[in-house]
N, C-alpha and C positions, 0 to 999 in steps of 0.2 A: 161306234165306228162301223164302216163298212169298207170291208177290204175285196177286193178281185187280185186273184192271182192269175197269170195267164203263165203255162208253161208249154207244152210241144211233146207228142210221144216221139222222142225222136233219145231212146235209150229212161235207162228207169231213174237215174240219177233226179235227173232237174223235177221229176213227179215227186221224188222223194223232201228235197227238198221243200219246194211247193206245199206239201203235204206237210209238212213240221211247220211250217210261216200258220198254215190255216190252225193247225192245232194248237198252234198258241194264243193267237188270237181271239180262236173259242174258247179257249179254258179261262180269259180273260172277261168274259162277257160279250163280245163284241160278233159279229157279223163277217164270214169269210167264204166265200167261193171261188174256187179253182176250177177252171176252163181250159180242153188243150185248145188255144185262141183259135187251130185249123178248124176244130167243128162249128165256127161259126160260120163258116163257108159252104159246112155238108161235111157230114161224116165220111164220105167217102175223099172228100181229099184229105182228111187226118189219116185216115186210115194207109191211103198210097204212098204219103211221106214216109209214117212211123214204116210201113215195111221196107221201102226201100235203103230206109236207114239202118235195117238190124239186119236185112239179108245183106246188106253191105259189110257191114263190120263183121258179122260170123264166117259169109263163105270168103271175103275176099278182103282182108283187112289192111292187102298193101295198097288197093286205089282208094281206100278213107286214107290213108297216111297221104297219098300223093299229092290228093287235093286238100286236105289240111295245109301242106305245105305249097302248093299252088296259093290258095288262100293269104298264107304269111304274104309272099309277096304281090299278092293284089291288093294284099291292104296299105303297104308301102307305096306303093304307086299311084293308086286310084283313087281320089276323092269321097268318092262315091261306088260302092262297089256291086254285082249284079243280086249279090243277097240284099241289097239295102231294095232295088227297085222292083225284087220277087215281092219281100213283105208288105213293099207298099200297096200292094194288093187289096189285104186286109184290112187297110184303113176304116175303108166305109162299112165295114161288120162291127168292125170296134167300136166306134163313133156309134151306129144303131144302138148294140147293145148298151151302151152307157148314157145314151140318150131313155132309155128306155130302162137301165139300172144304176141310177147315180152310185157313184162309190167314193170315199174319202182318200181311197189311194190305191195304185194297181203296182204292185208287186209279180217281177219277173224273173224267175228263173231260168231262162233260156234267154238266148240273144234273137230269135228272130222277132219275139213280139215286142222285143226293144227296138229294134231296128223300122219296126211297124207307127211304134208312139213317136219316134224318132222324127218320124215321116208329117206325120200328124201335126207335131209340132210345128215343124218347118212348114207349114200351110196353114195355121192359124186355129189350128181347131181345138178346144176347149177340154184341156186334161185336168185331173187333179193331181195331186201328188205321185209322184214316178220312179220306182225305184228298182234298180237291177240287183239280180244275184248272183257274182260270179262262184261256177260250180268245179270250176276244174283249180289246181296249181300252176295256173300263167293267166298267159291274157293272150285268148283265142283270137283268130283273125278277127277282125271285124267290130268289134268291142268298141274301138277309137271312134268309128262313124257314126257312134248312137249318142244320142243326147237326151239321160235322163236325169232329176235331181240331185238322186243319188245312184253309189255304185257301193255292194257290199262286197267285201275281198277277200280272199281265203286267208290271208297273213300280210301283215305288217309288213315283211321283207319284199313281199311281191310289188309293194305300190310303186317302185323307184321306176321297175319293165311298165306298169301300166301309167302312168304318168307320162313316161318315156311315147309311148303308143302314142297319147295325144289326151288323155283324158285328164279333168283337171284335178287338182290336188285335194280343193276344197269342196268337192262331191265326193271321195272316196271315204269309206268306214269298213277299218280292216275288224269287223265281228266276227270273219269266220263263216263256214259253211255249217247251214242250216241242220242240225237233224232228229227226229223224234225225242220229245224228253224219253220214254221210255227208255234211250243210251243212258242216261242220267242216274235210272233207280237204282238204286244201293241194292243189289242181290251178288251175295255170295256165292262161288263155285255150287255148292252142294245145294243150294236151294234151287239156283238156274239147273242142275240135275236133274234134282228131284221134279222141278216142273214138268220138264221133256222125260221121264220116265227113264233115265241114263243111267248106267251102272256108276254108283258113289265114288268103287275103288277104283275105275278105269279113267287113262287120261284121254283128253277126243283134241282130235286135228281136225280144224273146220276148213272143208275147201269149198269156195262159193266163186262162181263165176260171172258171179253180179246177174242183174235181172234177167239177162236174155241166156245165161247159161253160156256165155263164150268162152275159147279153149278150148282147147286140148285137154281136157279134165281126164279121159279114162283112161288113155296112156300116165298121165299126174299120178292118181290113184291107184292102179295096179305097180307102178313102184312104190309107192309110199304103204302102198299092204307090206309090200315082201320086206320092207326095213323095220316093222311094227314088233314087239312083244307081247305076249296074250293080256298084257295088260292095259293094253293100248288101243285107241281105234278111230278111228275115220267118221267124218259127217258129212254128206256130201248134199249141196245146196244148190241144186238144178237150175232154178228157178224157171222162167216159161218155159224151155226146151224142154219139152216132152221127147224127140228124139232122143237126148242126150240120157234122159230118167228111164226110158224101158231100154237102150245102149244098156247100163247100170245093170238092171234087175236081170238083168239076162246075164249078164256075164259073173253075175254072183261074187263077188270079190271078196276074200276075207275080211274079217273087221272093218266092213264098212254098213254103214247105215246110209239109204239114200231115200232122200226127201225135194219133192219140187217146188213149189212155189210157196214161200211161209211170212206169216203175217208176223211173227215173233224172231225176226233176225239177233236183236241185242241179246234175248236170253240164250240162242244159240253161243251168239260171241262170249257171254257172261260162263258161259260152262265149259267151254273148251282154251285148249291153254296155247293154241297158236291157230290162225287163220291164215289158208293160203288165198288170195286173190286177184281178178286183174285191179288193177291201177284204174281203180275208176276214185273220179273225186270224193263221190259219196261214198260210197262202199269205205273207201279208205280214211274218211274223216267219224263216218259209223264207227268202225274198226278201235281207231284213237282212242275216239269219249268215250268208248267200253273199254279201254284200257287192256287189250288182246294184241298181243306179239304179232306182226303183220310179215307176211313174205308176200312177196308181189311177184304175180305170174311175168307172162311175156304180155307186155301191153300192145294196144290197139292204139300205131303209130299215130303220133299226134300228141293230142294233148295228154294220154293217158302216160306219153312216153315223157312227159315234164310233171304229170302227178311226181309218178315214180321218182323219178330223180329227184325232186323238193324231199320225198319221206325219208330216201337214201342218206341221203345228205344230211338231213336231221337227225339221224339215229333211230326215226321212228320205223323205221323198215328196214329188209334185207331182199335182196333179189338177187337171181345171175340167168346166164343169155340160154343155158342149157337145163333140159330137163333133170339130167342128172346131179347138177350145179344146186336146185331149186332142193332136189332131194336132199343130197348132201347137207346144204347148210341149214333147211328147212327142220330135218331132225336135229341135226346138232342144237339150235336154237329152244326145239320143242325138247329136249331132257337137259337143259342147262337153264336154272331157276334164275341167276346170276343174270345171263346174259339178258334173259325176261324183265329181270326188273330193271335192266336201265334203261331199256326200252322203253317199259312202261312209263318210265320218269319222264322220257323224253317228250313220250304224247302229250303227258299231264303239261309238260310245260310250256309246249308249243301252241296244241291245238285247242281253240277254246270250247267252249261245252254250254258258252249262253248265248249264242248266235240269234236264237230266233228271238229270245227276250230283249235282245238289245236290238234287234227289227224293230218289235212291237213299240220299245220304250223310242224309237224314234220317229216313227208314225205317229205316234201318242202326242210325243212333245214338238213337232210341226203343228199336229190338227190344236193343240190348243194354243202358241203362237200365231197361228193365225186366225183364231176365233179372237185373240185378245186384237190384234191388230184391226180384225172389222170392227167389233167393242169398238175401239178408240178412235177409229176413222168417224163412225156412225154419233157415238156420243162423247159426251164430253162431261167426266168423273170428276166431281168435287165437291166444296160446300157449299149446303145451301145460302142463298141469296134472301135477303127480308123481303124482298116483291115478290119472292116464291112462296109466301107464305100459304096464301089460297087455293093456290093448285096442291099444297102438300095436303093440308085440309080437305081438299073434294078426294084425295085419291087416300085417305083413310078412309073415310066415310065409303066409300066403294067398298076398300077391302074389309072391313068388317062390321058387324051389323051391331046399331046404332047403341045394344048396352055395351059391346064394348070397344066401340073407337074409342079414340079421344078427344073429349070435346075441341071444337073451334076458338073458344079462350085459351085453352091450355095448351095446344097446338102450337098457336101463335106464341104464349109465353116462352116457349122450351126453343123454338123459332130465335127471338130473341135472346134469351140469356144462355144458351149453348147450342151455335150452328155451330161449332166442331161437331156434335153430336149427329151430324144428319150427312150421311153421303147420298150425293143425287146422281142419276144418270140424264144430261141435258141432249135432246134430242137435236143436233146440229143444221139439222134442216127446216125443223118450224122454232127453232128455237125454244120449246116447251120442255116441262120435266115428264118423262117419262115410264120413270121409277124412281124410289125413295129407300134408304136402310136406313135406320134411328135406333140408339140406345141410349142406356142410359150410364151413367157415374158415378162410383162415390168411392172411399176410402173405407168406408164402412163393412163390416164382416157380413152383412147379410142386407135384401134388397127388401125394405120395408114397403108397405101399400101406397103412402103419402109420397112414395117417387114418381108414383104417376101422375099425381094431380098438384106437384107443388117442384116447379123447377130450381126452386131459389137452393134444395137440396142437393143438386148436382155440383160435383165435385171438378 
């Protein structure tokens, strides 16, 4: 199979995602590429969204909340809303590229290049299989306007609101959010240690501000120093915000370790005994499948503020509105082993952990549905016919050379006294055989030479 993923630098989440769909797919054999769908327009327009979308969310994170919620009710109202007629932009990039790289199915972790296939469709233009990933806990604005085969859904409990939206029942597959098997590997506290060079006997508080390093982290962290015991310490997970990493190294904090962008997220989460974070989808369903105590910062209004409250709600999480609030219950939580483990129960039993496998097993079992359905359009499977005797004949005689076909007597005999034994494939448009399978029968323990050249033996 060939897979295309199209996602959008617009936050690290839906990359992440995207990035777990493709590594499944390749660990499977199979053919995957991930595109952010704006560079097919020019890098530079990928480039102008993704930043307007992280200087948004870092310096000014209540006009994303506003228009998040502007959004809800344009999508209530509007048929058609002005994201559906931006994306339709892209149409004819897509359409190129796929004219120019067939793919068996295009998988979406972002909503605008849904909103784009969406487009496509409704003007007749030739897709293959279409599949969305929903990344967050709800159903973002705009979700209802897209039309693709499938929708994959963070939780079961979610689909009653998405449904509600407008989307239909029987495309929805509540798998779960997508994320690196590495969440998966079985490594113990001390071995995730030992990996990252971590002292054995000290416990670590992971605070990670998701990809772009959003937050308030180093006001976070110099309280969480001063609440520490020397046997305790901080991990602090930048990630792109280089501001925020030399912020850090400058101010030297006790018992903190500061690190910026890292390619080994889960063995972090796999070593430390609680993660502070925003409420991003990923991050937080990362968080789950490592089975790590979650406190959820102050999220970035919108959909981060409906993460959160799904986790809440679950037991998988704790949060509160103040820095002080976060501390508080943040430690209580990290030296209470009790409280940890129901936690941890909760994730295990909520959030799934084979999201991208059950992608794959659904791609799979489309793409060979409908290879059987062309099969059956095209030919028509069953037994051989006695006037098909001669065509079965010439097309031995092709496939193997002449000591060892079987002869045109014996052909025909086995023809005659067991056509159960012969399935044909009949070519419905010249009506001719196309192909042939033949074996042979018997009751017998073993398959003697005289079954080749004496049919009256078949059982």
């Amino acid at each position: 199979m060939r897979i295309l993923i199209l996602s959008c630098n617009t936050g690290g989440g839906h990359n992440a995602a995207g990035r777990a769909v493709k590594e499944i797919f390749e660990k499977n054999g199979d053919e995957a590429v991930m595109l952010d769908y704006l560079c097919l327009a020019g890098n530079k327009v990928s480039k102008t969204v993704g930043n307007v979308y992280i200087e948004t969310v870092k310096n000014v994170p209540g006009l994303f909340g506003a228009v998040y919620k502007l959004g809800m009710g344009v999508s209530r109202i509007c048929h058609r809303s002005p994201v559906y007629y931006v994306n339709s932009v892209m149409a004819k990039y897509i359409k190129q590229y796929l004219k120019e790289n067939p793919a068996d199915a295009v998988i979406m972790p972002h909503l605008y290049p849904a909103e784009t296939i969406t487009y496509m469709k409704r003007h007749g233009m030739k897709l293959p299989l279409t599949i969305a990933v929903m990344t967050d806990y709800t159903c973002i604005p705009f979700w209802e306007e897209t039309n693709c085969d499938y929708y994959i859904t963070p939780h079961e409990s979610l689909n009653g609101e998405i449904i509600k939206r407008g989307i239909k029942k029987e495309k929805l597959r509540s798998f779960g959010i997508p994320v690196s098997l590495s969440c998966n590997d079985n490594i113990e506290k001390k071995e995730a240690k030992n990996i990252l060079s971590l002292d054995e006997n000290k416990k670590y508080i992971l605070v990670s501000g998701g990809s772009m390093g959003a937050g308030d982290i180093s006001k976070l962290v110099k309280k969480l120093s001063d609440a520490l015991n020397d046997d305790e310490g901080i991990i602090v997970i930048c990630g792109t915000n280089k501001k925020l990493y030399k912020q850090l190294i400058d101010e030297n904090i006790p018992h903190v370790i500061i690190k910026g962008h890292v390619n080994n997220m889960p063995v972090y989460m796999k070593a430390c005994d609680v993660i502070y974070t925003k409420p991003g989808g990923l991050t937080s369903t990362e968080a789950a499948v490592c089975n790590i105590p979650i406190i959820h910062t102050k999220p970035i209004p919108g959909c981060e503020t409906q993460n959160s409250r799904f986790f809440v709600k679950n037991g998988m999480s704790i949060s509160a509105k103040t820095t002080d609030g976060l501390i508080k219950q943040g430690i209580k939580l990290f030296r209470d082993d009790k409280q940890k483990a129901v936690m941890i129960k909760n994730q295990s039993d909520i959030i799934s952990k084979n999201s991208s496998m059950n992608i794959y097993n659904l791609v799979k079992n489309n793409m060979e549905k409908n290879q059987r359905e062309i099969l059956a359009e095209r030919f028509e499977f069953r037994q051989i016919l006695p006037q098909e005797a001669d065509q079965a004949v010439e097309m031995e005689q092709i496939c193997f050379p002449p000591h060892e076909a079987c002869t045109e007597e014996h052909m025909k005999d086995r023809i005659e006294k067991a056509p159960s034994l012969f399935l044909v494939a009949m070519d419905r448009e010249t009506g001719k055989l196309a192909g042939l399978f033949t074996g042979l029968s018997t009751n017998e323990d073993t398959f003697r030479d005289e079954f080749f050249v004496d049919a009256d033996l078949y059982e």
